[in-house]
N, C-alpha and C positions, 0 to 999 in steps of 0.2 A: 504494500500500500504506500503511496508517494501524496505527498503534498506539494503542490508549488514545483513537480520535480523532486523532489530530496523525499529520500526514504522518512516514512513515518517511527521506523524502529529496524537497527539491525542486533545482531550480536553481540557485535563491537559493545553493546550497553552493560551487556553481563561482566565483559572481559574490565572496563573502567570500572564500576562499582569497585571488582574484584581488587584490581592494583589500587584503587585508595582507602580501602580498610587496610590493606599493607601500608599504605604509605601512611594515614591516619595513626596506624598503631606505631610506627617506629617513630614518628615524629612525637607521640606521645612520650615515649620511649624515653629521646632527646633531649625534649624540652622538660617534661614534666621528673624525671628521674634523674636525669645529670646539671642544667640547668641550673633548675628551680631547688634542687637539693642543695646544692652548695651553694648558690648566688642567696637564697629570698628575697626575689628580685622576681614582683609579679608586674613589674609596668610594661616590663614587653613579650609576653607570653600572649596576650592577645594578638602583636605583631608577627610574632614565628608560627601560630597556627594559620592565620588565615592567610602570611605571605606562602607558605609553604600549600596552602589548600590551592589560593590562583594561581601560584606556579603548576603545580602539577593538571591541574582541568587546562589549562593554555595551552604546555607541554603537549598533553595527549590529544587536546584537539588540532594543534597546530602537524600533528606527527600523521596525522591524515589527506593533509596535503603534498604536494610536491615540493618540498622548498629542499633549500641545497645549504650543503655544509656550513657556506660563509654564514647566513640568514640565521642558522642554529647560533652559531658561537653570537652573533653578532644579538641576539636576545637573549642570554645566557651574558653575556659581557654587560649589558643595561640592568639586570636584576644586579650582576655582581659589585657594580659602581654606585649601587642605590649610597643615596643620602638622606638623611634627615635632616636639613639644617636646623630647622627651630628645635632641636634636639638631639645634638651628635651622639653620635654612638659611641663606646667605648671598643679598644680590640676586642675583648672576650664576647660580648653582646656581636661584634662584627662577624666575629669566627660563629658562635651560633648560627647567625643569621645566611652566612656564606655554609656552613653545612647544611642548615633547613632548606634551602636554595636546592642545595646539591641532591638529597636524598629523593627530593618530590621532580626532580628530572631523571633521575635513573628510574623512578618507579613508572613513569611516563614514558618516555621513549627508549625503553626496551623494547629488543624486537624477536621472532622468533629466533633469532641466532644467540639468545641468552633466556638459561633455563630459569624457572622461578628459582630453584635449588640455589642460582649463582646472583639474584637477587635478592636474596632473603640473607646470606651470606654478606653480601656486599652492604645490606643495610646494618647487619646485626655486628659487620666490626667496625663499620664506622659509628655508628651508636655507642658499643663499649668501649673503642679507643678514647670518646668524648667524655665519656664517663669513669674510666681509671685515670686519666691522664688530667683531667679534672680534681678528682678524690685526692691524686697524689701532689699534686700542689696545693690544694688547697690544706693539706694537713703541712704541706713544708713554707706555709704562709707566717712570715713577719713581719714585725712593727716596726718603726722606730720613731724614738718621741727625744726632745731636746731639753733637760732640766735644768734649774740653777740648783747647784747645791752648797748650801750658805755654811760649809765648814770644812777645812782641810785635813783635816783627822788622821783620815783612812785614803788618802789620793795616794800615800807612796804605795810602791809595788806590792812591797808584804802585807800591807794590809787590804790587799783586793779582794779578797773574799768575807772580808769585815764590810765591806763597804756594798758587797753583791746582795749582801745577806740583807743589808740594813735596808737597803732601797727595794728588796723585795719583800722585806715585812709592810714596809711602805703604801707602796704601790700595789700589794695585793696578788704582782703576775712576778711568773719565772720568768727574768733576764739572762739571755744569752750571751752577752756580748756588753761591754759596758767602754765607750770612747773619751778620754778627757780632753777637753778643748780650751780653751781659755782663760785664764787662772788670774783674780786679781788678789792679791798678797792685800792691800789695803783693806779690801772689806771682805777679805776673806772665804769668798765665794769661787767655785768653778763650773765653768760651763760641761756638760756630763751628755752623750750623746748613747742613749741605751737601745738595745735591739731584743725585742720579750714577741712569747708566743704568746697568742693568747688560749 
């Protein structure tokens, strides 16, 4: 049955549903389990579902015409140069956004010459690459904060773990790393440059 010429329904319908509950699920996957776990950062999770949803319907409708390689990269290169001005993105939020991009075009313009086996594969290690590689910086993530500290006590070298101790009963967190910076003998003060996990 034809409308206007153009089929009222082919196959093809079953076969997209199909790839965007894949694509749906690993973009959940993405955003919601590596993301949104580490960051708590829900201001642009709206942004990576539904940029990720019209990539992949454009993708797969665009992959029913005839267009030629340059035409692919060359809308593939406009999603990837996207901007926000009245709210730049940071790299991590960009790297997101450039895999959310990436995952809703492979599940789109695949074509019989790649099995779902090599799709599902190809979603599920770039998904966990995003999500260990993620975890593991974010646990080797630190601080560093700039103090006065109004006494010379404990600045010489032997008492540096006098002075580790005292600034972490202090301050509450385990410091790492502890830099002396500018020392005034007058009022007795030094500038202290610390690096703590939290």
């Amino acid at each position: 049955m034809e409308l206007f010429g153009i089929p009222f329904f082919d196959d093809d319908f079953y076969k997209m549903v199909f790839r965007f509950f894949i694509n749906f699920f690993f973009l959940t996957a993405l955003i919601k389990f590596s993301y949104y776990k580490f960051s708590k950062k829900a201001d642009y999770l709206f942004t990576f579902y539904l940029v990720g949803t019209i990539v992949f319907f454009l993708c797969f409708t665009l992959k029913k015409y005839e267009i030629d390689l340059g035409l692919a990269l060359g809308l593939f290169a406009i999603f990837g140069i996207l901007r926000y001005r009245t709210d730049p993105l940071k790299v991590k939020e960009m790297t997101y956004l450039f895999i959310v991009i990436g995952i809703s075009l492979i599940n789109a313009l695949s074509n019989k010459k790649m099995s779902y086996t090599e799709i599902l594969v190809a979603n599920s290690t770039v998904v966990l690459m995003a999500y260990f590689l993620d975890r593991y910086w974010n646990q080797q993530k630190t601080f560093s904060k700039d103090i006065l500290y109004e006494s010379l006590k404990h600045i010489r070298p032997e008492h540096h773990e006098q002075l580790k101790t005292e600034l972490e009963e202090k301050l509450g967190f385990k410091i790492l790393s502890i830099s002396l910076g500018q020392i005034d003998f007058k009022t007795e003060t030094v500038k202290i440059k610390i690096r703590y996990k939290k």
